[in-house]
C-alpha positions in Angstrom: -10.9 24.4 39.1 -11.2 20.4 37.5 -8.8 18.7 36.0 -11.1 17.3 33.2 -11.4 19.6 30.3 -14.7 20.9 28.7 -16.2 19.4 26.2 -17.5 22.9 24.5 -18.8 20.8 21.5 -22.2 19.6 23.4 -23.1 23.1 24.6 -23.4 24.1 21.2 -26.8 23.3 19.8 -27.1 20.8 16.2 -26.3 23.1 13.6 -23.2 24.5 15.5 -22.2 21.4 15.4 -22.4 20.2 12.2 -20.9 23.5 11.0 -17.8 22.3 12.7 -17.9 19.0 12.2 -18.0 20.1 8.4 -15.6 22.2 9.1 -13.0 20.4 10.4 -14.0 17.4 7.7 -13.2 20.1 4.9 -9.6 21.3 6.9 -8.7 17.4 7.2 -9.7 17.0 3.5 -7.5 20.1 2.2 -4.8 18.8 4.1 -4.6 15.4 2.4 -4.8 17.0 -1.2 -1.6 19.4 -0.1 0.0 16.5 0.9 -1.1 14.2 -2.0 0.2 17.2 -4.1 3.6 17.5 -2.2 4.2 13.5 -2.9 3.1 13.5 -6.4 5.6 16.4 -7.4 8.0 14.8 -5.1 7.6 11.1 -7.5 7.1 13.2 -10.8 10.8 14.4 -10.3 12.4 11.6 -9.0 10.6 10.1 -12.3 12.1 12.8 -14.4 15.6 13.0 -12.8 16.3 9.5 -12.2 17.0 7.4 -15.7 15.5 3.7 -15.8 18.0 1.4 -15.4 15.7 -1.5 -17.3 12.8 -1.4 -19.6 10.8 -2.5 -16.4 11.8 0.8 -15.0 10.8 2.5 -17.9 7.7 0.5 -17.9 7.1 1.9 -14.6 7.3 5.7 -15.8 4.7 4.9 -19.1 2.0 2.9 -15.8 2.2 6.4 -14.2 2.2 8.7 -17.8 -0.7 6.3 -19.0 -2.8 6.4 -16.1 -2.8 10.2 -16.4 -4.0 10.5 -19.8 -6.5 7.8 -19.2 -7.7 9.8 -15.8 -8.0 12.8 -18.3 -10.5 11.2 -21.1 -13.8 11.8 -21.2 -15.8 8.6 -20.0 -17.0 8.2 -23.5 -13.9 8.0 -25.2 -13.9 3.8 -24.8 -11.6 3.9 -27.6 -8.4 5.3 -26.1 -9.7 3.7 -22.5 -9.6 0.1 -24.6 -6.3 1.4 -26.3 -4.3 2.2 -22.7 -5.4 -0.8 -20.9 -4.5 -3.2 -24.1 -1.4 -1.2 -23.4 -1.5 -2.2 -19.7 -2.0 -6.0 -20.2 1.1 -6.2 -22.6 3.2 -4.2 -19.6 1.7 -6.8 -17.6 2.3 -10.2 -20.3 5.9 -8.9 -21.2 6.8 -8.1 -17.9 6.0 -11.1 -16.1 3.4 -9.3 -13.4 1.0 -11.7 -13.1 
């Protein structure tokens, strides 16, 4: 017996292949939404156990509310998409984040 494992990926012909190349793209891919999905509930209850301690903090929790909604509108609605980054340049003005 050798040492050296075998590489069973080139005895299978092209479209073996790509069926598990695809596959283990879409396996990788559902992986990082879980985990995106873990982290996002994990931040969305820190935001809504822990109280803001400053209106910067609060300004922080509206960034992340805001950028919800606006990932929600339709592409058309330029109205509310000019209303919520109006919104985001006076976070930015009053808060000093230039």
């Amino acid at each position: 017996m050798t040492e050296i494992p075998v590489d069973l990926d080139k005895h299978r012909g092209m479209a073996a292949q790509k069926a598990t190349d695809l596959r283990r793209a879409l396996a990788e891919v559902e992986s990082n939404v879980r985990q995106l999905r873990e982290r996002e509930a994990d931040l969305e209850n820190r935001l809504m156990t822990v109280p803001a301690g400053s209106w910067a903090e609060a300004a922080v929790k509206a960034r992340y509310l805001l950028n919800l909604y606006a990932a929600s509108l339709p592409t058309e609605d330029t109205r509310h998409r000019a209303l919520v980054a109006a919104l985001f340049d006076d976070f930015a003005r009053l808060g000093g984040d230039n």
